[in-house]
C-alpha positions as CSV (number, residue, x, y, z in Angstrom):
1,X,0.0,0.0,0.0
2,X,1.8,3.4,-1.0
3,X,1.8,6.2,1.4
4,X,-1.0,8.1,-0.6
5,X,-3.4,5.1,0.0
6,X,-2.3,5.4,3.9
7,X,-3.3,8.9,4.3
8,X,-6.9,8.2,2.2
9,X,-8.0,5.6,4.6
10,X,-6.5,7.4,7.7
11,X,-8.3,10.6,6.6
12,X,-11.5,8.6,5.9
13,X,-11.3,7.3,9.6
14,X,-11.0,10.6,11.0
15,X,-14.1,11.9,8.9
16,X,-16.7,9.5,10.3
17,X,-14.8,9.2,14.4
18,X,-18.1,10.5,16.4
19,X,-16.3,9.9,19.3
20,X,-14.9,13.7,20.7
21,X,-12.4,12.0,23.0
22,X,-10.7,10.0,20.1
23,X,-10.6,13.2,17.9
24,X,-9.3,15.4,21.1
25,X,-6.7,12.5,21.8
26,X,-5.6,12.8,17.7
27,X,-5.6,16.6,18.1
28,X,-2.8,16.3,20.8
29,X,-1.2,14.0,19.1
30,X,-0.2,16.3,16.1
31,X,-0.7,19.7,17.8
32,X,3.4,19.7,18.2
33,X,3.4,19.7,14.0
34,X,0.8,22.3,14.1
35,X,3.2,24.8,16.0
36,X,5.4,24.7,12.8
37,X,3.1,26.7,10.7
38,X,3.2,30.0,10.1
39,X,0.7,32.2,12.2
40,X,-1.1,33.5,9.7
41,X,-1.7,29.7,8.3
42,X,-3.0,28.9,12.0
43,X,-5.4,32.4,11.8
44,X,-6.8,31.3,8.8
45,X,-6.8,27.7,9.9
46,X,-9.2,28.8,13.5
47,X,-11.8,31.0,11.3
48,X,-11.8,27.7,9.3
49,X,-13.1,25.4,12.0
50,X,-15.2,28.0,13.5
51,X,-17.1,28.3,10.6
52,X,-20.6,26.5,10.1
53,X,-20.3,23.6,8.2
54,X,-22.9,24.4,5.7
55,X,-20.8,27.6,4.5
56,X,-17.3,25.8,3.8
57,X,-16.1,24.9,0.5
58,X,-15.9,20.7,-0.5
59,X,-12.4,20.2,-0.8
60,X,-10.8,18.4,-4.3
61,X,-8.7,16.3,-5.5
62,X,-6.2,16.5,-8.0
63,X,-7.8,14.0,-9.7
64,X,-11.0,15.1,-9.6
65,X,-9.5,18.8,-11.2
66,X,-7.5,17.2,-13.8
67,X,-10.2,14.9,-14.8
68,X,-13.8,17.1,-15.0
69,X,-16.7,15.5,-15.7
C-alpha cells in the first residue's frame, strides 16, 4: 500500500470518528506539528473550523481537477 493510500483511509477514519475523546486524543497527538506553521496559516486555519459547516467549501482532489466530468 503506498503512502497516498495510507493517508486516504487514515483521513477517511477521521471523517466519520463521532467519538470527541478520540478526535481530542488525535488533536494532541499532532498539535506539536501544528506549531510549525506559520501564524497567519494557524489564523486562517481557527476561522476555518469556526465556521458553520454548511458555508465551507468541499475540498478536491487533483484527480478530480485534472479529470472534469
Amino acid at each position: 500500500m503506498s503512502i497516498e493510500q495510507k493517508k486516504l483511509i487514515l483521513i477517511n477514519r477521521i471523517r466519520t470518528l463521532e467519538d470527541e475523546l478520540i478526535i481530542d486524543k488525535i488533536t494532541d497527538f499532532i498539535e506539536p506539528a501544528g506549531s510549525e506553521l506559520p501564524e497567519a496559516i494557524l489564523q486562517l486555519l481557527k476561522i476555518a473550523d469556526a465556521e458553520p459547516e454548511e458555508n465551507l467549501l468541499p475540498h478536491t482532489s487533483i484527480t478530480d481537477l485534472l479529470n472534469p466530468k
